[in-house]
Z-matrix of the N, CA and C atoms (Angstrom, degrees):
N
C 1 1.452
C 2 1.532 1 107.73
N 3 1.385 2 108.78 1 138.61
C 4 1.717 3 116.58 2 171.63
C 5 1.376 4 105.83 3 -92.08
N 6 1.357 5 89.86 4 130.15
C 7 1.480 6 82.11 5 146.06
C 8 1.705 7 132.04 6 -129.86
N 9 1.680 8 94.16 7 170.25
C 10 2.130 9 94.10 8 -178.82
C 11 1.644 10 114.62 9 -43.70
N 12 1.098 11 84.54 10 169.45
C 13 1.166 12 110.85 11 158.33
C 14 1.477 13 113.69 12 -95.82
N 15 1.415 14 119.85 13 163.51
C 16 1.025 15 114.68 14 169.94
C 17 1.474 16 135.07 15 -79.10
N 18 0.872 17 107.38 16 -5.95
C 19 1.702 18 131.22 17 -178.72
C 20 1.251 19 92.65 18 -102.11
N 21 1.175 20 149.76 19 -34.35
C 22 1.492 21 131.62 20 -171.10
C 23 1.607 22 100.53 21 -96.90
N 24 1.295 23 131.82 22 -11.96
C 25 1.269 24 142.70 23 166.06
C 26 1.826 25 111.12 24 -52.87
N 27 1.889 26 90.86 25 -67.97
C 28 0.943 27 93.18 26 173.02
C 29 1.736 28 133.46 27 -54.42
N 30 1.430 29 101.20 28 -46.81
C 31 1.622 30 98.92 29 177.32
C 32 1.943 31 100.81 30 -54.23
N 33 1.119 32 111.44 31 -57.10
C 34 1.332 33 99.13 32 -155.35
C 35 2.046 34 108.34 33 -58.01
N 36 1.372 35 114.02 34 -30.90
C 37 1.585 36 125.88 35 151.02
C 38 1.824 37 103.62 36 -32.59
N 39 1.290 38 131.29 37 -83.58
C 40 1.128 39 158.42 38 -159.56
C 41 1.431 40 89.92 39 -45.88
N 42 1.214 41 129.82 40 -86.16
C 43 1.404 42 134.34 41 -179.75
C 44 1.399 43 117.61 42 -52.09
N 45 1.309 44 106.02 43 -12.15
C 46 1.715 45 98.36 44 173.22
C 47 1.570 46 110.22 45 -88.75
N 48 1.446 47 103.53 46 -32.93
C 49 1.331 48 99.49 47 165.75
C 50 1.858 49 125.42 48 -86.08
N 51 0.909 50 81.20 49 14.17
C 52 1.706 51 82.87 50 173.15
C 53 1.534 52 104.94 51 -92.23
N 54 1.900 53 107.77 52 -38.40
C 55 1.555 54 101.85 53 -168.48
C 56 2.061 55 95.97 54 -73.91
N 57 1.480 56 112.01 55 -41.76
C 58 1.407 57 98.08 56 -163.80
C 59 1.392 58 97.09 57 -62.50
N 60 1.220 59 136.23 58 -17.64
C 61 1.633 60 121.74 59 -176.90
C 62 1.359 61 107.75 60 -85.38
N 63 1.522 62 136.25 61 -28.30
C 64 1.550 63 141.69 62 148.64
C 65 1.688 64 108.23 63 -31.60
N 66 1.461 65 93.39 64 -49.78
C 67 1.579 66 84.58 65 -159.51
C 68 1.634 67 121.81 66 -81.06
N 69 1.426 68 97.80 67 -13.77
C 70 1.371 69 124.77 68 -172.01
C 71 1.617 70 90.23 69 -72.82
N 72 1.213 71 122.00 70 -47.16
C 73 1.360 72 126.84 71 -174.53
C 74 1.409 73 132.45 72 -61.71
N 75 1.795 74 98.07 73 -23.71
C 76 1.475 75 107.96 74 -151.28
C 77 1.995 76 74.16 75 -98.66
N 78 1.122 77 102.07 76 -24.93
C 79 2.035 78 101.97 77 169.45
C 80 1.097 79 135.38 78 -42.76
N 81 1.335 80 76.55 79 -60.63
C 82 1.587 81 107.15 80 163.41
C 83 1.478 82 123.66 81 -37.32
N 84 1.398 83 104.71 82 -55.57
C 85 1.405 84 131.59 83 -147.01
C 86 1.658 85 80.31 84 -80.06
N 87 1.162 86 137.21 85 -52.40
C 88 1.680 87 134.41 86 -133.44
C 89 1.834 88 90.20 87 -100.92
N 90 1.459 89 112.42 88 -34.33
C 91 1.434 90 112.26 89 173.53
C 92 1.834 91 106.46 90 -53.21
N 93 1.066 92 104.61 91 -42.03
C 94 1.756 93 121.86 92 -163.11
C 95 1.738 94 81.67 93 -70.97
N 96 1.541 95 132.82 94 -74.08
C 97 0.987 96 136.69 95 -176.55
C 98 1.838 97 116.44 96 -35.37
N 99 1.328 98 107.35 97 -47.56
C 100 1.558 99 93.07 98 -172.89
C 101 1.509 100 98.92 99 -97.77
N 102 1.646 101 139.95 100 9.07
C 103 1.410 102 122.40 101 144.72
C 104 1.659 103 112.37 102 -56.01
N 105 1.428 104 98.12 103 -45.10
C 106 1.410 105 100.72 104 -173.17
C 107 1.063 106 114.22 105 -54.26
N 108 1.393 107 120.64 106 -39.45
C 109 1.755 108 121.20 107 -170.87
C 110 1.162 109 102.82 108 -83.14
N 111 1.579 110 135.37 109 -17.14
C 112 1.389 111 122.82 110 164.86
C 113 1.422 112 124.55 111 -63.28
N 114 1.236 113 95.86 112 -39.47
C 115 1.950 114 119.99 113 179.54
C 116 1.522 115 93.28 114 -49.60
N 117 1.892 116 102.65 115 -63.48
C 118 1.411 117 85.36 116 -167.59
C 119 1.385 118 136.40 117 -54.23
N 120 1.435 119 100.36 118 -27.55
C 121 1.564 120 128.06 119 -175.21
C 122 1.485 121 103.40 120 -59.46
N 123 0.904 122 127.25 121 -38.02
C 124 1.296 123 149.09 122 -166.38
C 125 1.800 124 118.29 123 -70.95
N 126 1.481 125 105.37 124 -50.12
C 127 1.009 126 135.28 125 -163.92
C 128 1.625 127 95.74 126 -93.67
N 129 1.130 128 133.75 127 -65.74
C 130 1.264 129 141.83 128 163.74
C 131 2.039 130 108.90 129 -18.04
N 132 1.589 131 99.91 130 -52.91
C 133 1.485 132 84.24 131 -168.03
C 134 1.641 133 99.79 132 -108.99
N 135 1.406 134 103.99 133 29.33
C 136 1.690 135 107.67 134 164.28
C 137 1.370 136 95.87 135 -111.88
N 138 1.380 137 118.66 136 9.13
C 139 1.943 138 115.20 137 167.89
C 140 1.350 139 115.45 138 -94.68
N 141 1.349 140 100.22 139 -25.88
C 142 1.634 141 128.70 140 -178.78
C 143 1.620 142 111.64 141 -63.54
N 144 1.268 143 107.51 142 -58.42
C 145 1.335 144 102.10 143 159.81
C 146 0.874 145 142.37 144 -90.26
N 147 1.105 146 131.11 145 -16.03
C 148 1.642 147 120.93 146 149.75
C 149 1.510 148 125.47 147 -54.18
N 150 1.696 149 109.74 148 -29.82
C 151 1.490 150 111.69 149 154.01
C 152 1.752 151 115.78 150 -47.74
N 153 1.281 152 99.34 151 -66.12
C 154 1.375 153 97.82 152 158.56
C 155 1.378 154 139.21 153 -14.22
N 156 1.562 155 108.17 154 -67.19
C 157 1.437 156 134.85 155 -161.31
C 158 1.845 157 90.81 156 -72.39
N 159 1.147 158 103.06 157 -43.66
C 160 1.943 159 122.49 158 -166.13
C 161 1.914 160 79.67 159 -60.92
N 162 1.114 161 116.29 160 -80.14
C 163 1.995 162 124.08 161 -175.11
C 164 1.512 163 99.65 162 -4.58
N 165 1.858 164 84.32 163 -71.08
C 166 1.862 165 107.88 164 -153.30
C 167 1.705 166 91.06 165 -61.46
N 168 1.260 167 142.60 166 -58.65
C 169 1.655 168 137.98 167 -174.57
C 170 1.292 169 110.39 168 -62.15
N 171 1.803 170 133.12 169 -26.94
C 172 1.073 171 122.57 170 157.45
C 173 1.450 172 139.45 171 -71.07
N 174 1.654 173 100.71 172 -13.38
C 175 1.853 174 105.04 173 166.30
C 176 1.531 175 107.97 174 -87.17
N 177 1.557 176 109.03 175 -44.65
C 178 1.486 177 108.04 176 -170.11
C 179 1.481 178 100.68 177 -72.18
N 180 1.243 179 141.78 178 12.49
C 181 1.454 180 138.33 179 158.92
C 182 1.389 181 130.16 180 -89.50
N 183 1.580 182 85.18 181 -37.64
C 184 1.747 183 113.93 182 157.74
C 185 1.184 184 134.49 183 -47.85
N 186 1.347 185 100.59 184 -46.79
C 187 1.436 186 120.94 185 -178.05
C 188 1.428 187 107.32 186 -86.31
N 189 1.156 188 129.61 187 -34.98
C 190 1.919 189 139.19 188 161.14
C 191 1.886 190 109.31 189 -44.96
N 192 1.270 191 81.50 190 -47.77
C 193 2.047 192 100.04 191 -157.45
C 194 1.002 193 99.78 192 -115.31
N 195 1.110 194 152.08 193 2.60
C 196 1.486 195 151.25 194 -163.47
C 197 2.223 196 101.35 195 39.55
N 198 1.236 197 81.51 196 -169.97
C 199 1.934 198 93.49 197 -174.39
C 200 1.467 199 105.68 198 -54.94
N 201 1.569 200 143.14 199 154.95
C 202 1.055 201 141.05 200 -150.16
C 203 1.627 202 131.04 201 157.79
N 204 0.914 203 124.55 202 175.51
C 205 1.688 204 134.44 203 164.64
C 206 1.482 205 110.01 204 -126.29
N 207 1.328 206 94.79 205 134.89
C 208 1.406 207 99.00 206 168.24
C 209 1.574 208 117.52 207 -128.17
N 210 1.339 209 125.38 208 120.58
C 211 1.462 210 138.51 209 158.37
C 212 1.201 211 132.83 210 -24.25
N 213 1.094 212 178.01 211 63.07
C 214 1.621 213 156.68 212 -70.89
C 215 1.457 214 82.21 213 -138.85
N 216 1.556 215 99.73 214 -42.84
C 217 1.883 216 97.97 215 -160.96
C 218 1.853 217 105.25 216 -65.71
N 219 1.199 218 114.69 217 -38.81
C 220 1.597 219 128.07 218 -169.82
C 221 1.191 220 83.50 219 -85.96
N 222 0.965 221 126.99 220 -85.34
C 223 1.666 222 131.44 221 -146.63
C 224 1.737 223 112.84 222 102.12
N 225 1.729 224 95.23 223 31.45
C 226 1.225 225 106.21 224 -179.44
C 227 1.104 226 104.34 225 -88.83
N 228 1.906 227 128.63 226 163.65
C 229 1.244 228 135.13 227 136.67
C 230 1.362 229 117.08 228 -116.48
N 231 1.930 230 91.91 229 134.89
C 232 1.631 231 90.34 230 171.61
C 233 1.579 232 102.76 231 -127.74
N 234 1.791 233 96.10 232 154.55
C 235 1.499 234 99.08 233 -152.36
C 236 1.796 235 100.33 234 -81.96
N 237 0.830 236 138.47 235 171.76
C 238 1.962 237 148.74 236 166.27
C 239 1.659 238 87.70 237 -68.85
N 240 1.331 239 100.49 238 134.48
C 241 1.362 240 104.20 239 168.36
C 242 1.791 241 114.17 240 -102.83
């Protein structure tokens, strides 16, 4: 049986820890990735209802004021002619 050298020990050491620290990273990376896709998931159907919420305040305003514009800055309503 041969054996290394010590320098060829080491390189082949060196590169092994380069891949487990790659891989540790690329872990990293996909953990970070599916928070994100939860967030988005998340965020997506908290847009949903507030679309929602926007519907339900645009009939029950409707039905107060009839059809219309409203001003944000005044806090006026003017009716559709």
């Amino acid at each position: 049986m041969t054996k290394l050298q010590s320098e060829e020990i080491k390189k082949v050491n060196d590169l092994k820890n380069k891949f487990n620290e790659t891989v540790q990273a690329l872990g990293s990376i996909e953990l970070q990735l599916l928070n994100i896709n939860l967030k988005k998931e998340q965020l997506k159907m908290e847009a949903v209802e507030i679309q929602k919420e926007e519907i339900d305040l645009t009939k029950e305003l409707e039905e107060k004021y009839g059809s219309g514009t409203i001003s944000l800055e005044t806090g006026e309503f003017s009716p559709t002619k």
